[in-house]
C-alpha positions as CSV (number, residue, x, y, z in Angstrom):
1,X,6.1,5.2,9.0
2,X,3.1,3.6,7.1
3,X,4.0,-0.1,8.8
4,X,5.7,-0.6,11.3
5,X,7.3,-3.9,13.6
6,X,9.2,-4.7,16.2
7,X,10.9,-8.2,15.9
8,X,14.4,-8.2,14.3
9,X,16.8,-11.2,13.6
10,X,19.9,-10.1,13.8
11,X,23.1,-11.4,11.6
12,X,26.4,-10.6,11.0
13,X,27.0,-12.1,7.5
14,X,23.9,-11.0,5.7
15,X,25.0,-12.7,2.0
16,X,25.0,-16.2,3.5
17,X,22.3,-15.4,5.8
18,X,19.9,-14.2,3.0
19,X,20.2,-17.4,1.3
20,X,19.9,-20.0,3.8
21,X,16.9,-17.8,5.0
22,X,15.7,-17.6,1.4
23,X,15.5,-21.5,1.5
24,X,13.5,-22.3,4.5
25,X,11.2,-19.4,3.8
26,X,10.4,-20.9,0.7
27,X,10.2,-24.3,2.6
28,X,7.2,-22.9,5.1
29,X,5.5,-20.8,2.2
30,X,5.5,-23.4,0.1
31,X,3.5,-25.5,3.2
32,X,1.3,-22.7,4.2
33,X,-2.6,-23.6,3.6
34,X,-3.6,-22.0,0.4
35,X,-7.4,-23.0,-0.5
36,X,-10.4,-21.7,-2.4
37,X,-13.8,-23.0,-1.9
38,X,-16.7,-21.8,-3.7
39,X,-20.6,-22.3,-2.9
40,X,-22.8,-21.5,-6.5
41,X,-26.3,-21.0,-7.1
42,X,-28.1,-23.8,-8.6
43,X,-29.6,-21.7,-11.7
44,X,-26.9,-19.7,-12.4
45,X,-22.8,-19.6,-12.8
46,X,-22.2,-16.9,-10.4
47,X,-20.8,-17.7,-7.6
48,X,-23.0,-17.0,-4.4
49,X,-19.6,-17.4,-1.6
50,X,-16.5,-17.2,-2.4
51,X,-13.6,-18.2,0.2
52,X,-10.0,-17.6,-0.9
53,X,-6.4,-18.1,1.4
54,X,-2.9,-16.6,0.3
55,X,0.0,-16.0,2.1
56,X,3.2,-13.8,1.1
57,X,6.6,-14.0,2.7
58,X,9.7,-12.1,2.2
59,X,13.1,-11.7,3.5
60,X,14.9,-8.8,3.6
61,X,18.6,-7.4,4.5
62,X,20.7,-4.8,5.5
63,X,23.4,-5.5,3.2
64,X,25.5,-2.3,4.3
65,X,24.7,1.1,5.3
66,X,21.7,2.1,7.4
67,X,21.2,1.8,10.7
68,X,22.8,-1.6,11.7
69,X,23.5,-4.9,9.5
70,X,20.9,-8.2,9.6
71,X,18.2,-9.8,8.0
72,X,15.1,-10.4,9.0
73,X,12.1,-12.4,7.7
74,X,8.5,-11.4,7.4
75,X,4.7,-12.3,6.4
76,X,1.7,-11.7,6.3
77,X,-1.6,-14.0,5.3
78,X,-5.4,-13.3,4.5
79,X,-8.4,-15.2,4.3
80,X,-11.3,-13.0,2.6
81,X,-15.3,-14.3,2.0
82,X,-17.3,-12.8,-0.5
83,X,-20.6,-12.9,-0.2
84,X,-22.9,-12.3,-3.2
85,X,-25.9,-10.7,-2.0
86,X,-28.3,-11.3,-4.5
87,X,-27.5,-14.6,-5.4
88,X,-28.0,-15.4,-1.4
89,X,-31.4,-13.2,-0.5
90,X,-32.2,-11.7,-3.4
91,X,-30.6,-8.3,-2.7
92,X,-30.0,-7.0,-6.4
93,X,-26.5,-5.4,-6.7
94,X,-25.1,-5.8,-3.4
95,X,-22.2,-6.9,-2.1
96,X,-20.4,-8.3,1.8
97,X,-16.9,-8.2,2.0
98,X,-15.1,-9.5,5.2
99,X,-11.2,-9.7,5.0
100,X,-9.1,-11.0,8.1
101,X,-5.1,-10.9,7.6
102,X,-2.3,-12.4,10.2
103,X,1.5,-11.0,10.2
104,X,4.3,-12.0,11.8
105,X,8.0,-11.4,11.1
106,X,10.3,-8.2,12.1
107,X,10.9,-5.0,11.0
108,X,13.1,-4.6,8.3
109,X,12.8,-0.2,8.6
110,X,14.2,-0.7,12.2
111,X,17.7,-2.4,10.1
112,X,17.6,0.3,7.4
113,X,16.6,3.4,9.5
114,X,14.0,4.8,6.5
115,X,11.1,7.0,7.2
116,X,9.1,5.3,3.8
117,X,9.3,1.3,4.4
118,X,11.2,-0.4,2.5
119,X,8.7,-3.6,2.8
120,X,4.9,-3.0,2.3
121,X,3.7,-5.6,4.0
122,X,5.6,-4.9,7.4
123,X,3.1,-4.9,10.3
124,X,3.0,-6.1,13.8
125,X,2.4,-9.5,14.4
126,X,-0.8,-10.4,15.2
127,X,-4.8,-11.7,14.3
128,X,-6.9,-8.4,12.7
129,X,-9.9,-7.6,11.0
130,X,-8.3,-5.4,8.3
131,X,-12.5,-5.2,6.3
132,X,-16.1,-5.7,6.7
133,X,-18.0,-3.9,4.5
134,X,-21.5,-3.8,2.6
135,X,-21.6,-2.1,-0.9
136,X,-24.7,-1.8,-3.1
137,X,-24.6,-0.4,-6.5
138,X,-27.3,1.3,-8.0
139,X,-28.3,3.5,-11.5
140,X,-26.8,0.7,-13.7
141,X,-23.6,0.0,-11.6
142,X,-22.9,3.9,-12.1
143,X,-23.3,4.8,-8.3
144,X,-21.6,2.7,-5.7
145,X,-21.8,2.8,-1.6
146,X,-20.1,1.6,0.9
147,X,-19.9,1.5,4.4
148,X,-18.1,-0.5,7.4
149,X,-14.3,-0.9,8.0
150,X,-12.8,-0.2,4.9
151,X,-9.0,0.4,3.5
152,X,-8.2,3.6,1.4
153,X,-5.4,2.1,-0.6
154,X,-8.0,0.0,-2.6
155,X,-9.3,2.5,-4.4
156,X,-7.2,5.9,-3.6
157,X,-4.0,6.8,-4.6
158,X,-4.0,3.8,-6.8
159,X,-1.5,2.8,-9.5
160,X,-1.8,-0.4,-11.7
161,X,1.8,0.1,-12.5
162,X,3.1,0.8,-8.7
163,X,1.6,-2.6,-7.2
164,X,4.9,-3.9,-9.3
165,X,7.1,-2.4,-5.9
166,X,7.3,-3.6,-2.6
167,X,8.5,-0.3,-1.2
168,X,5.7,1.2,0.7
169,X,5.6,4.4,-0.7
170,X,4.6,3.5,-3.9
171,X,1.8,2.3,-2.8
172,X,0.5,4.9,-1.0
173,X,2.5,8.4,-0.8
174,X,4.1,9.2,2.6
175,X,2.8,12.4,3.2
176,X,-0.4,11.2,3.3
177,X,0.3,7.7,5.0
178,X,2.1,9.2,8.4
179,X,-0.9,11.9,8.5
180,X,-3.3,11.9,11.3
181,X,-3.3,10.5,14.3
182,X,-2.5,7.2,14.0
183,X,-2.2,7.3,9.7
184,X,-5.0,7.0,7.7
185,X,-7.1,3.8,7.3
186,X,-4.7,1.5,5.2
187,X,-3.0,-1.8,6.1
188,X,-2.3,-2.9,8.7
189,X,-4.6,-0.6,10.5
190,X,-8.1,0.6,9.3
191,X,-11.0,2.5,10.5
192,X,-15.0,2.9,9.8
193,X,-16.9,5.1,7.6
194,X,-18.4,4.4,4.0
195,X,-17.6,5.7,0.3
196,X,-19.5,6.5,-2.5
197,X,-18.3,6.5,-5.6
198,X,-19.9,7.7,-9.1
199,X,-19.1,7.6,-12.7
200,X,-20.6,10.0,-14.9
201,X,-19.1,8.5,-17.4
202,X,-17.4,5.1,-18.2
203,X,-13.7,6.7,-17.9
204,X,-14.3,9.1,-15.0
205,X,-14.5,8.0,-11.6
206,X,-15.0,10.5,-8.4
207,X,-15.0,9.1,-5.4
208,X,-15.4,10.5,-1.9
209,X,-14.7,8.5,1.4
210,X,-15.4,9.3,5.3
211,X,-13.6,7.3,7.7
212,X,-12.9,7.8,11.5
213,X,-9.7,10.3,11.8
214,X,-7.7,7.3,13.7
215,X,-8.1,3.5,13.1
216,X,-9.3,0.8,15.3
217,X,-6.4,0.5,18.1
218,X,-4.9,3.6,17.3
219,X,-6.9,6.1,19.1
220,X,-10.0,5.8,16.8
221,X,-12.7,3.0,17.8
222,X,-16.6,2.9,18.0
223,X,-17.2,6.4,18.4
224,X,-17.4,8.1,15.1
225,X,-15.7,10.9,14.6
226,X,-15.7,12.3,18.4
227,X,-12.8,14.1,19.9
228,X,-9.9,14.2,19.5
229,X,-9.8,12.1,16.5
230,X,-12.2,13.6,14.7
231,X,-12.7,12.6,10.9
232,X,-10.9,12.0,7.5
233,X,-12.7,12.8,4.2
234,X,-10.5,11.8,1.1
235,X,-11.7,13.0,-2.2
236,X,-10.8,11.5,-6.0
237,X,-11.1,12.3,-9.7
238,X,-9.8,9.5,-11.9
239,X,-9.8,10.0,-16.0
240,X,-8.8,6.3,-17.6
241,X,-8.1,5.1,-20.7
242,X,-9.4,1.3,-20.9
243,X,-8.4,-0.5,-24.1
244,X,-9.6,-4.2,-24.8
245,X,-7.6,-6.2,-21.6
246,X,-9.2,-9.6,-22.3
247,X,-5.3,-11.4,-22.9
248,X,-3.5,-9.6,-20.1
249,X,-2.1,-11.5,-17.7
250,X,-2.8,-11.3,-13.9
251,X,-0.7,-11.5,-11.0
252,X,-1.5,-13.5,-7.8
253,X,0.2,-11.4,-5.1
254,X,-1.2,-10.1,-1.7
255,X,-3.7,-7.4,-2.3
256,X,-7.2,-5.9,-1.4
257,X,-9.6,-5.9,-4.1
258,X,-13.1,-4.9,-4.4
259,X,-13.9,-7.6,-6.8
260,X,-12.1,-8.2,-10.1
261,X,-10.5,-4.9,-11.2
262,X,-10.0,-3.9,-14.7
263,X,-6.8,-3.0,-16.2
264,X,-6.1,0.1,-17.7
265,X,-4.7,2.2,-20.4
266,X,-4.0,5.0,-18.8
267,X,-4.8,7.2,-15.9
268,X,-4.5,10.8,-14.2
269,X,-6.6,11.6,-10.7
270,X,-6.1,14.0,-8.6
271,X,-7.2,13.8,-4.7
272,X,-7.2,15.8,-1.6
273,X,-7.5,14.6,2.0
274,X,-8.6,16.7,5.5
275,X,-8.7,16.0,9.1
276,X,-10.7,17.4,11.6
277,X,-9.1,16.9,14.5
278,X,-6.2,18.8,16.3
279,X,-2.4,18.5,15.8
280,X,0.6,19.5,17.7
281,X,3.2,21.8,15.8
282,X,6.3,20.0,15.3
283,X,8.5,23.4,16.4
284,X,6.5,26.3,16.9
285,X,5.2,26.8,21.3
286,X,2.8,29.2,23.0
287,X,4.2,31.9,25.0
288,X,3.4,28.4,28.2
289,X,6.0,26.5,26.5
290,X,3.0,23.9,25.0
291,X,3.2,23.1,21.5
292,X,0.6,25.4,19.2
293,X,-2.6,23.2,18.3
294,X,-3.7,23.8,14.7
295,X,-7.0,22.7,13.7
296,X,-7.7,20.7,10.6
297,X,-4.7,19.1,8.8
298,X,-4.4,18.6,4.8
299,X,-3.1,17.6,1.6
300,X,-3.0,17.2,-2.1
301,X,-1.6,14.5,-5.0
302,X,-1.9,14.3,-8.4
303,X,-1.0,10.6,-10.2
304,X,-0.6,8.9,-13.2
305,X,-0.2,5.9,-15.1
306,X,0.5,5.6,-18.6
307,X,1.4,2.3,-20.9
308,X,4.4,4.0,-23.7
309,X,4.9,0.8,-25.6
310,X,3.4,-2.1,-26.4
311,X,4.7,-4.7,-28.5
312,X,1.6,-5.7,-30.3
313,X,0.7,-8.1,-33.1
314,X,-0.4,-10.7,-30.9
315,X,3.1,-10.5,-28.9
316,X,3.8,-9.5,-25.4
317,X,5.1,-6.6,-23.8
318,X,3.9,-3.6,-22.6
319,X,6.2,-0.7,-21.0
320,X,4.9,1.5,-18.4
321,X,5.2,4.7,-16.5
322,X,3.9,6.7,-13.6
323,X,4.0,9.5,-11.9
324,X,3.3,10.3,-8.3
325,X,2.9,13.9,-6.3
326,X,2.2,15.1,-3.5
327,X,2.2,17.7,-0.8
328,X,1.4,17.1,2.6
329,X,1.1,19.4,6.0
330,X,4.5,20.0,6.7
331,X,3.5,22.1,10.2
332,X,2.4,18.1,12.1
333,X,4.3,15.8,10.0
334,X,7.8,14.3,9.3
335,X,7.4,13.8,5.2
336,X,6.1,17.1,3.8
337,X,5.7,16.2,0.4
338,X,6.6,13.1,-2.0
339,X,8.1,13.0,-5.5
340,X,8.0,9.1,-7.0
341,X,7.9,7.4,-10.8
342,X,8.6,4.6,-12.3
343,X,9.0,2.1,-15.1
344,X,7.7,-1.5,-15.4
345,X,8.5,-3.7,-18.5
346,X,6.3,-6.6,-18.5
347,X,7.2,-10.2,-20.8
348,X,11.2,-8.7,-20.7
349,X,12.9,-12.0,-21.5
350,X,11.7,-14.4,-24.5
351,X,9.0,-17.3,-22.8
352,X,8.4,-15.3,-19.6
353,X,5.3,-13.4,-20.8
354,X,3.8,-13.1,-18.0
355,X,6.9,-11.8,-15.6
356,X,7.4,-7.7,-14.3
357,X,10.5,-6.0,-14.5
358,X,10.1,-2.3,-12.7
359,X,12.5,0.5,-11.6
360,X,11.5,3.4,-9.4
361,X,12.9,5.9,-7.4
362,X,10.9,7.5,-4.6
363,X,11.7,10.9,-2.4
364,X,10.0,12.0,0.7
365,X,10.8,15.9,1.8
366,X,10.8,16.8,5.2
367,X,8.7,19.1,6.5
368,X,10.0,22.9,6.8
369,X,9.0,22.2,10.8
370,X,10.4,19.1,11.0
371,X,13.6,20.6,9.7
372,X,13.5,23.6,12.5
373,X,12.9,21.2,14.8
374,X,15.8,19.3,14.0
375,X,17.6,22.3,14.1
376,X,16.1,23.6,17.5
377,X,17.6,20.1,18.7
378,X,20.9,21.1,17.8
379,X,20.6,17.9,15.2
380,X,20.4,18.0,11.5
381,X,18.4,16.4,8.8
382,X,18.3,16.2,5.3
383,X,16.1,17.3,3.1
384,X,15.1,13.9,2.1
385,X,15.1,10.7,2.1
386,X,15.2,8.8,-1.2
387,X,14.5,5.0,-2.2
388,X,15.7,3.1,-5.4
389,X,14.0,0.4,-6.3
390,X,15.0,-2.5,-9.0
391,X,12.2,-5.5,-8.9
392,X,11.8,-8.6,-11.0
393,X,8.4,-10.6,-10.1
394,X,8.7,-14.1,-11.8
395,X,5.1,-16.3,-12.1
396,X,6.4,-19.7,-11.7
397,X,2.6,-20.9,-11.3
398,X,-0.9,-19.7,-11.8
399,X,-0.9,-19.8,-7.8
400,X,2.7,-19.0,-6.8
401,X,5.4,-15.7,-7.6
402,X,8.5,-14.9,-6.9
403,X,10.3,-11.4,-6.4
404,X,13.6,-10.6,-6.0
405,X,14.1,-7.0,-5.5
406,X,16.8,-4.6,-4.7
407,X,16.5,-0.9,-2.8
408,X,19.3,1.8,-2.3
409,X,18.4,4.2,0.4
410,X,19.8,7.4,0.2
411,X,19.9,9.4,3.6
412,X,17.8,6.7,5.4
413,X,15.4,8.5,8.1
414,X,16.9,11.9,6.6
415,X,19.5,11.3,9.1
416,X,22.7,13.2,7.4
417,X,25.3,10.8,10.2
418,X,23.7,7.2,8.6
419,X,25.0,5.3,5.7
420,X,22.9,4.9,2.7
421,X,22.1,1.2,2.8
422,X,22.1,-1.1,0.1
423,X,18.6,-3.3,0.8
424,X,18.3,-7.2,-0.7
425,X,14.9,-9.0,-0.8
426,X,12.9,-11.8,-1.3
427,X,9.3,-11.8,-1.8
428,X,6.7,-14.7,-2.0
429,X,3.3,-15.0,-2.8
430,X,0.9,-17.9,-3.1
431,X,-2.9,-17.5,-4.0
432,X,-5.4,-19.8,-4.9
């Protein structure tokens, strides 16, 4: 799994539960420091430092199904600095980025059983330096590198339309997530390398990243690229459609950004990732009874994002859809491939024209040697495991949203013997 945690809070009446819960979350959210301050240059209105707070807490159930009953609540909160090179020394084009998140909470997988995550922002608790990083651009801001601790999910396997869903996998496919040796470097655990990324044109993007083969504190560390973790390199073609985005609204809601991203038309990119390192076969032994060690694991995706409707004439509304693919190294891992899509409505109801509505389903396939090792076991598993979504993300402020959302998981942990579970939440987010 992508995130994972270890508290639970038990209940046996989840209905009640959820919304006396719902009530003093929202109580300590709504006290949680939220601040921005802002240092600018004397001769210019570009802002030299930039300090910004937010916080995002949810709650979520196991209404029935799944592994066991309950509710649990979770959070997580981040205080970035942005430092604007040149406006500080005079370094044209250049950029320091330095993001430090705490989260606390339980695990809301270990009520539900599901191999994708039914929250994204489950982690365990504790203080970490999730980025510091250093990019300069260069050619006319058509060449951009970077390097430092750095998180993939930023720029890779991005959808505008996916950051709707708070299920993990939609996000950031599963197949690639639970590679490696300890996952790839995304939240809550990243790793050090650099990125460079070029556009050879205004609407293409390629980007290439090299990152440690484990994160810091999960078997990678100082030591680049040295046994046995080895290295990841993560490759990216984007082709985007920008129209004119000046009156589209934005969200505040917990994410990573590498400054102020534009919105998009639409987009297609395809991306492959490989590890160096060395990886245990899930089934398949030496003639010693050890596991077979292949060398190098990969994997492929292909996404897109594509606005189908838009209401126009000065009105809002815009309908959305997206795609997501992918095939992992079914020999090392659980999830052998992924299959998601979707569809977000923004401005549905009359006066909210700034609110998300967004259904999407999401399947993770088990590896063919995960499945004969299942087998081997004299257990069984399912093909897959598949995850429902139905979100509605309210702005209630220019600083604070609210989310209730809904999952159905089908064949949680592709465990034939456990329920599908029906999964209510409640999300959270302040930002200033």
């Amino acid at each position: 799994m992508a995130h994972s945690g270890h508290q639970l809070i038990q209940v046996r009446s989840a209905p009640r539960q959820l919304v006396i819960s719902a009530a003093v979350t929202l109580a300590l959210v709504s006290t949680a420091p939220s601040m921005r301050a802002q240092a600018s240059v004397a001769d210019s209105g570009a802002r030299a430092i930039t300090v910004s707070l937010s916080y995002t807490g949810e709650l979520v159930g196991d209404a029935a199904g799944g592994t066991r009953r309950g509710t649990t609540g979770l959070g997580v909160a981040g205080a970035q600095l942005t430092l604007s090179l040149r406006r500080l020394v005079d370094w044209p084009h250049a950029r320091a980025f330095l993001f430090v998140i705490g989260t606390h909470g339980g695990a809301p997988s270990d009520l539900v059983g599901d191999v994708q995550g039914v929250s994204n922002i489950q982690a365990p608790a504790g203080v970490r330096l999730e980025e510091a990083w250093l990019q300069q651009n260069l050619a006319g801001d058509r060449l951009s590198l970077l390097v430092g601790r750095y998180d993939l999910s930023t720029e890779f396997y991005r959808l505008q339309s996916g950051a709707l869903f708070i299920n993990s996998s939609f996000g950031f496919g599963p197949e690639l997530a639970q590679s490696g040796v300890a996952g790839p470097s995304i939240f809550p655990k990243t790793s050090v390398g650099g990125r460079v990324e070029l556009k050879p044109s205004p609407n293409v993007v390629w980007r290439t990243a090299v990152l440690n083969g484990a994160p810091v504190g999960g078997g990678g560390g100082i030591r680049l690229f040295a046994a046995p973790v080895g290295a990841l390199f993560v490759s990216e073609v984007a082709l985007l459609s920008r129209p004119d985005t000046a009156g589209m609204p934005m969200h505040p809601r917990f994410q990573i950004g590498r400054g102020v991203t534009r919105p998009f038309f639409g987009k297609i990119a395809v991306g492959g990732w490989y590890y160096t390192a060395r990886f245990s076969d899930l089934v398949d032994t030496l003639s010693t009874g050890a596991p077979v060690r292949h060398r190098g694991s990969r994997g492929l995706y292909l996404i897109g994002d594509q606005t189908v409707w838009a209401a126009g004439r000065g009105r809002p509304g815009v309908l959305t859809a997206f795609i997501q693919l992918g095939v992992g190294d079914g020999r090392v891992n659980q999830v052998g491939g992924y299959v998601g899509g979707g569809v977000t409505r923004t401005a549905p109801f009359a006066g909210r024209a700034q609110d998300e509505l967004g259904l999407g389903v999401a399947t993770a396939l088990s590896g063919s040697h995960y499945q004969r090792a299942q087998l081997s076991a004299s257990s069984r598993a399912t093909d897959a495991e598949t995850a429902i979504e139905l979100t509605y993300l309210t702005q209630l402020g220019s600083w604070l949203a609210v989310q209730p959302d809904v999952q159905y998981v089908i064949h949680p942990g592709n465990a034939p013997a456990t329920r599908s579970a029906i999964v209510p939440g409640l999300r959270i987010a302040l930002s200033r």
